[in-house]
TORKOL-4160 file (C-alpha; in steps of 0.2 Angstrom, whole numbers, padded with zeros to 4 digits, m for minus):
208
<pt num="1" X="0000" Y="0000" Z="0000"/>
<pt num="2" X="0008" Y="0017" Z="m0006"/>
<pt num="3" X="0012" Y="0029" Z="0009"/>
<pt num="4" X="0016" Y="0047" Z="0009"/>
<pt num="5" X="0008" Y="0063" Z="0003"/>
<pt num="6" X="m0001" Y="0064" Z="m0013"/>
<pt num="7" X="0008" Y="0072" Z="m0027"/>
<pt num="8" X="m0005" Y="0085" Z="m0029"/>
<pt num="9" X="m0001" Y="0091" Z="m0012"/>
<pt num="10" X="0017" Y="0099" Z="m0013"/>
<pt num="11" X="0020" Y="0115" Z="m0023"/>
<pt num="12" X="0033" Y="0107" Z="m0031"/>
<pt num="13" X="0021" Y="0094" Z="m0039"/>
<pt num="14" X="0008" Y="0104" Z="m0044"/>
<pt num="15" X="0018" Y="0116" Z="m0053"/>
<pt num="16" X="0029" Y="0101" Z="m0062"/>
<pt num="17" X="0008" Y="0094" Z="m0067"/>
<pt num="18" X="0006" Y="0111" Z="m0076"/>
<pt num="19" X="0017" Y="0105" Z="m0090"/>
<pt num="20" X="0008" Y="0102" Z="m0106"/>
<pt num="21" X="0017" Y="0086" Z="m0115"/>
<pt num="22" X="0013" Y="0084" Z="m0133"/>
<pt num="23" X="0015" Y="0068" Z="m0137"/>
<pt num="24" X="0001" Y="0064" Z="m0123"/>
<pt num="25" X="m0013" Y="0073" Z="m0134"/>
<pt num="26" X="m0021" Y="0064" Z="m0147"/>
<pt num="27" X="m0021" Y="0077" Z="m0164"/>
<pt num="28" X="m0036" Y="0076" Z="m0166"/>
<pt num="29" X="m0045" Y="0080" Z="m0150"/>
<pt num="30" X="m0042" Y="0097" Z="m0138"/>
<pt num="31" X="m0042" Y="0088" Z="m0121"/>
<pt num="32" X="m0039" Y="0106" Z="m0115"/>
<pt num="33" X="m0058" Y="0110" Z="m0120"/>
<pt num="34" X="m0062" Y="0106" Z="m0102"/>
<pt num="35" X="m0057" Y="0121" Z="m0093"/>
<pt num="36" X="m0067" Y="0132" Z="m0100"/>
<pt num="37" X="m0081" Y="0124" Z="m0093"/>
<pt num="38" X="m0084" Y="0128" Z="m0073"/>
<pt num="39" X="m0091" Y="0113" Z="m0070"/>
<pt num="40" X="m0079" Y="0102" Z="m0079"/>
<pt num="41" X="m0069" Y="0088" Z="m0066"/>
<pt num="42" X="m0050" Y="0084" Z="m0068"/>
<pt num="43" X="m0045" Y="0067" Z="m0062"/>
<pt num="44" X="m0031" Y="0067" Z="m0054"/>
<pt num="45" X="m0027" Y="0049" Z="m0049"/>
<pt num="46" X="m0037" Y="0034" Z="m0055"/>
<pt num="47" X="m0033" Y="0016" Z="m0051"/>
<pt num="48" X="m0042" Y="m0001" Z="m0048"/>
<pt num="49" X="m0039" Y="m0012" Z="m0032"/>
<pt num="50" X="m0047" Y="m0022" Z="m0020"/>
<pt num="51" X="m0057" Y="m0019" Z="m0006"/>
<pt num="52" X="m0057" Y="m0034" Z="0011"/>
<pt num="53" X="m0066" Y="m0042" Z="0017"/>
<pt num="54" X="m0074" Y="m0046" Z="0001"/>
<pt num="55" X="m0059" Y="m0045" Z="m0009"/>
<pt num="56" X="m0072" Y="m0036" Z="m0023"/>
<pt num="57" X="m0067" Y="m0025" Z="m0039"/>
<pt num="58" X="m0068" Y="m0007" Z="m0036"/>
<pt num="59" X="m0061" Y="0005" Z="m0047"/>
<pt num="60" X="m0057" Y="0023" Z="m0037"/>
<pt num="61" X="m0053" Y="0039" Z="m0043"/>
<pt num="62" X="m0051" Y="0058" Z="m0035"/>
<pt num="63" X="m0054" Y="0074" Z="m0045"/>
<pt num="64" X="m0053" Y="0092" Z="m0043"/>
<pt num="65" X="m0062" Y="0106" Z="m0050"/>
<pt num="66" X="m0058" Y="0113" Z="m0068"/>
<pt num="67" X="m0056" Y="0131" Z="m0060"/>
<pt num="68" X="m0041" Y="0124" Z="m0050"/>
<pt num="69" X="m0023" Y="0125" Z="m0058"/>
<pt num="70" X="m0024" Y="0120" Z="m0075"/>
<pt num="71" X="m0014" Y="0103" Z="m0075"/>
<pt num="72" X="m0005" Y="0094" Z="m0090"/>
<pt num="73" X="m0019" Y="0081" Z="m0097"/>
<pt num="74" X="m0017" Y="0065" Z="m0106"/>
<pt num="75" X="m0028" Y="0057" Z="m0121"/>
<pt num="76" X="m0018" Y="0041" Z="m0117"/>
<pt num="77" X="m0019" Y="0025" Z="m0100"/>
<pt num="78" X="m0014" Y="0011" Z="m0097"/>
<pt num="79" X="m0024" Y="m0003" Z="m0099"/>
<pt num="80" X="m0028" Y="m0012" Z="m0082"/>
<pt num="81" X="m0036" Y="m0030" Z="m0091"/>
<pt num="82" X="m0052" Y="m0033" Z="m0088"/>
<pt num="83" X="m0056" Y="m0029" Z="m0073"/>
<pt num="84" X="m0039" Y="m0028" Z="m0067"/>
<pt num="85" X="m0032" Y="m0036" Z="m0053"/>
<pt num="86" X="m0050" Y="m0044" Z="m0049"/>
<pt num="87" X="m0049" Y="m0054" Z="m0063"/>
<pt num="88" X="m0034" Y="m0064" Z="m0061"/>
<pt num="89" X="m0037" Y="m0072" Z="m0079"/>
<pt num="90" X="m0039" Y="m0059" Z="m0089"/>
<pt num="91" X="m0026" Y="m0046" Z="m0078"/>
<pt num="92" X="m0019" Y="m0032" Z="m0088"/>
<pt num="93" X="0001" Y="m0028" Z="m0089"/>
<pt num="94" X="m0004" Y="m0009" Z="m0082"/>
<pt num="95" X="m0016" Y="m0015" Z="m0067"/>
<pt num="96" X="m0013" Y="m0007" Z="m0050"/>
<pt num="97" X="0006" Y="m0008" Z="m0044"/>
<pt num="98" X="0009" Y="m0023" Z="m0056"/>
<pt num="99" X="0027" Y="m0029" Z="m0059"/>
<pt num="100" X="0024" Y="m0038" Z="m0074"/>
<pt num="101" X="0042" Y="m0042" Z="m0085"/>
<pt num="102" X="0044" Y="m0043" Z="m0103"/>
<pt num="103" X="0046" Y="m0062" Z="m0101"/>
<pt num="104" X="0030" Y="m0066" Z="m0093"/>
<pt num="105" X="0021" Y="m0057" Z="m0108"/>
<pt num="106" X="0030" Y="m0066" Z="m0119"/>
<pt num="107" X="0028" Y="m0082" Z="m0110"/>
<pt num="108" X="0009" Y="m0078" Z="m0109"/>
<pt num="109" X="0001" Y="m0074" Z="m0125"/>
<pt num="110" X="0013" Y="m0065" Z="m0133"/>
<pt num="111" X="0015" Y="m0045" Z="m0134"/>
<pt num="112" X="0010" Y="m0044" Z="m0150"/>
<pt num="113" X="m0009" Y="m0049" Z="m0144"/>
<pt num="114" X="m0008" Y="m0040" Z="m0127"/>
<pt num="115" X="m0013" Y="m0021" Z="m0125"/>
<pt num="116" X="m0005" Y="m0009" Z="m0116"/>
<pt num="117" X="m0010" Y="0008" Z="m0118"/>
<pt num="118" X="m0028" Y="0015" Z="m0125"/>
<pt num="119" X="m0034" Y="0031" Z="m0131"/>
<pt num="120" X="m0050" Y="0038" Z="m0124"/>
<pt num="121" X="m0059" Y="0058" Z="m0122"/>
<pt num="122" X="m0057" Y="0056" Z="m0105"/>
<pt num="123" X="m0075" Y="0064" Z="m0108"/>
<pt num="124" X="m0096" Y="0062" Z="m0109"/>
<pt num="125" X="m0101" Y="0061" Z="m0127"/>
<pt num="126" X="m0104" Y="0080" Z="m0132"/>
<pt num="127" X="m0102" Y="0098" Z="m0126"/>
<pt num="128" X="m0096" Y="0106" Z="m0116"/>
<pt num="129" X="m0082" Y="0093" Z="m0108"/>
<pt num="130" X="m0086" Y="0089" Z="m0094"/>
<pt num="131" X="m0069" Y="0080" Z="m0088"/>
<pt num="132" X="m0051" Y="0079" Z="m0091"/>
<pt num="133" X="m0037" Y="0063" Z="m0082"/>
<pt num="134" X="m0020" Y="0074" Z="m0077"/>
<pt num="135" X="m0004" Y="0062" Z="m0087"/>
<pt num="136" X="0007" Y="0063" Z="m0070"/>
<pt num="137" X="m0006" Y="0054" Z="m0060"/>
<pt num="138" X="m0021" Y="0043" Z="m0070"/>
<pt num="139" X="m0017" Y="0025" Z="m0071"/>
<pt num="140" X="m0025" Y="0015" Z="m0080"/>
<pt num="141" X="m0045" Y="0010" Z="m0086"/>
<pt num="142" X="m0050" Y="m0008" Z="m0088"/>
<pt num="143" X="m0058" Y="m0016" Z="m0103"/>
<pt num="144" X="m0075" Y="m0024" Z="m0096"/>
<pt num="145" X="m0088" Y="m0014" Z="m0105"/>
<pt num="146" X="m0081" Y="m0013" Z="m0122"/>
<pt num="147" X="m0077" Y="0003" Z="m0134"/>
<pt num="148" X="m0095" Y="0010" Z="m0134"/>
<pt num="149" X="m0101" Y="0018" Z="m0149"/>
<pt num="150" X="m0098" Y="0039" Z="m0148"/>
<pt num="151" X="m0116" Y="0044" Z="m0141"/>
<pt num="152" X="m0114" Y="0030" Z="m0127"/>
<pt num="153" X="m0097" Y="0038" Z="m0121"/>
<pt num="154" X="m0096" Y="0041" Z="m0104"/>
<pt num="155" X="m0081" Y="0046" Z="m0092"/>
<pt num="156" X="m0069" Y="0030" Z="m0090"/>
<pt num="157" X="m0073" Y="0024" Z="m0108"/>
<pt num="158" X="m0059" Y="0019" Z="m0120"/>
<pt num="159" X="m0064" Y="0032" Z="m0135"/>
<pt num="160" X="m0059" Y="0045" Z="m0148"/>
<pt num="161" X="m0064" Y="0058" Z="m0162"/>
<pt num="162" X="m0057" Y="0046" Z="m0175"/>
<pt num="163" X="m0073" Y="0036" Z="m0186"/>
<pt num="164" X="m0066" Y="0021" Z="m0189"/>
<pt num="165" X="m0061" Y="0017" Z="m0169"/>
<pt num="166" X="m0048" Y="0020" Z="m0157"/>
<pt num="167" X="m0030" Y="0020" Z="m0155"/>
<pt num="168" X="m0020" Y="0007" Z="m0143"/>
<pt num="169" X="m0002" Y="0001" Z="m0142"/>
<pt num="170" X="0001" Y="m0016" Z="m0139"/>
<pt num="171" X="0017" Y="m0023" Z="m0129"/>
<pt num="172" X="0027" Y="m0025" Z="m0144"/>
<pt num="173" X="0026" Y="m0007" Z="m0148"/>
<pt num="174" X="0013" Y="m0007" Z="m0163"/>
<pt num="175" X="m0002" Y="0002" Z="m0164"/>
<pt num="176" X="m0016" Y="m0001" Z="m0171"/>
<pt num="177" X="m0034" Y="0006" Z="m0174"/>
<pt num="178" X="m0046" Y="m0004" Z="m0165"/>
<pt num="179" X="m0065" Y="m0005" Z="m0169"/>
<pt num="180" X="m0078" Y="m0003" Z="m0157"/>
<pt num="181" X="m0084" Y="m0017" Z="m0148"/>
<pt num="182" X="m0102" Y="m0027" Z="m0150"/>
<pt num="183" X="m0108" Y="m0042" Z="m0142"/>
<pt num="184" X="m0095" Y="m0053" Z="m0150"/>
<pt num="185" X="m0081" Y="m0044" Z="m0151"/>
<pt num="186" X="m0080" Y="m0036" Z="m0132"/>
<pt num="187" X="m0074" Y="m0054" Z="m0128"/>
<pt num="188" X="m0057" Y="m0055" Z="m0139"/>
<pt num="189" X="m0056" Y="m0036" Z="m0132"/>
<pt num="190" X="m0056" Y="m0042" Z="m0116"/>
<pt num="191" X="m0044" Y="m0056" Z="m0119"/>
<pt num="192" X="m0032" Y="m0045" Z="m0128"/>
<pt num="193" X="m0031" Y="m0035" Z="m0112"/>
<pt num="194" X="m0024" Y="m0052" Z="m0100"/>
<pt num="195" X="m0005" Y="m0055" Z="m0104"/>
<pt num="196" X="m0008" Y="m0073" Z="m0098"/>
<pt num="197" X="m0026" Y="m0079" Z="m0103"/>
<pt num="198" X="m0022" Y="m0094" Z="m0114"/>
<pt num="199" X="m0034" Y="m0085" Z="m0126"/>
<pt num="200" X="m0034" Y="m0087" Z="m0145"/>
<pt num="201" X="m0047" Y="m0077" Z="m0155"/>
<pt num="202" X="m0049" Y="m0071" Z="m0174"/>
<pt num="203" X="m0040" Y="m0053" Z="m0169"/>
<pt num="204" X="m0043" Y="m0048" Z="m0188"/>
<pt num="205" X="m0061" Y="m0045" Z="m0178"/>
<pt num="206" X="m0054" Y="m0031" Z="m0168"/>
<pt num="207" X="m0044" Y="m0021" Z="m0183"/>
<pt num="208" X="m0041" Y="m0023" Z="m0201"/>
């Protein structure tokens, strides 16, 4: 269990978190669209873990509101699996405080077939936009309900401005444009998330 002070509490942190990266933003999006509206939210951590006694999935987050320091955002998070460190079968190489190594992706299903990082609007479907994930301290989103279709998107859904799906890297290092999911494709997404799933499904369902 982490200890200390949260990054956003020092000075020091908040002013390194102002930095806008780039790279982080997808072109064709404006992530910074958020804080012009007073009601927007900016996540400033988000993780999954487990809660005893029951051991059950629970996926926690903190924000702030969009009138507070304008922190650097992110279009980009890790990918978690499917409900990360729940489901033990289907457990994502980005879950919470996972050590996973190169050699137990490639000993698992290869990193070619498992995701790492996902693109997403950090946003409700339409205007104004209504919440923003800071890069210094968002983790990671799991894969259990799909890529909705752009009217169903709510906060925490893997999404994107692009029309024929949305971007992901896999652990090799490719990227690839994936489609949004249906009832028989959120399964092979799902399984594409686990490093170690023993799965084997038509990918060519997921991209071109």
């Amino acid at each position: 269990t982490p200890t200390g002070s949260p990054w956003w509490s020092t000075p020091e942190n908040q002013q390194l978190a102002q930095t806008r990266i780039k790279i982080y933003q997808c072109p064709g999006d404006n992530v910074y669209e958020v804080y012009s509206n007073p009601s927007g939210q900016i996540y400033i951590t988000g993780f999954d873990y487990k809660t005893p006694p029951s051991m059950t999935y629970t996926y926690t987050s903190r924000f702030l509101s969009a009138t507070s320091p304008q922190f650097g955002l992110t279009n980009y998070v890790g990918v978690s699996g499917k409900n990360g460190k729940y489901n033990t079968q289907f457990q994502g190489v980005l879950a919470n405080q996972t050590t996973v190594k190169l050699d137990s992706i490639t000993g698992g299903d290869g990193s070619s077939s498992t995701l790492m990082f996902g693109e997403t609007l950090n946003s409700s479907y339409g205007s104004p936009r209504n919440a923003g994930l800071t890069w210094i301290g968002y983790g990671s989103f799991p894969t259990a309900y799909g890529i909705p279709a752009p009217k169903n998107v709510v906060y925490g859904d893997w999404s994107s401005n692009h029309p024929g799906g949305v971007n992901f890297v896999f652990c090799d290092g490719s990227a690839k444009t994936l489609r949004r999911t249906d009832a028989t494709t959120l399964p092979i997404f799902q399984a594409a998330s686990g490093y170690a799933d023993g799965q084997s499904p038509d990918w060519n369902l997921l991209y071109d």
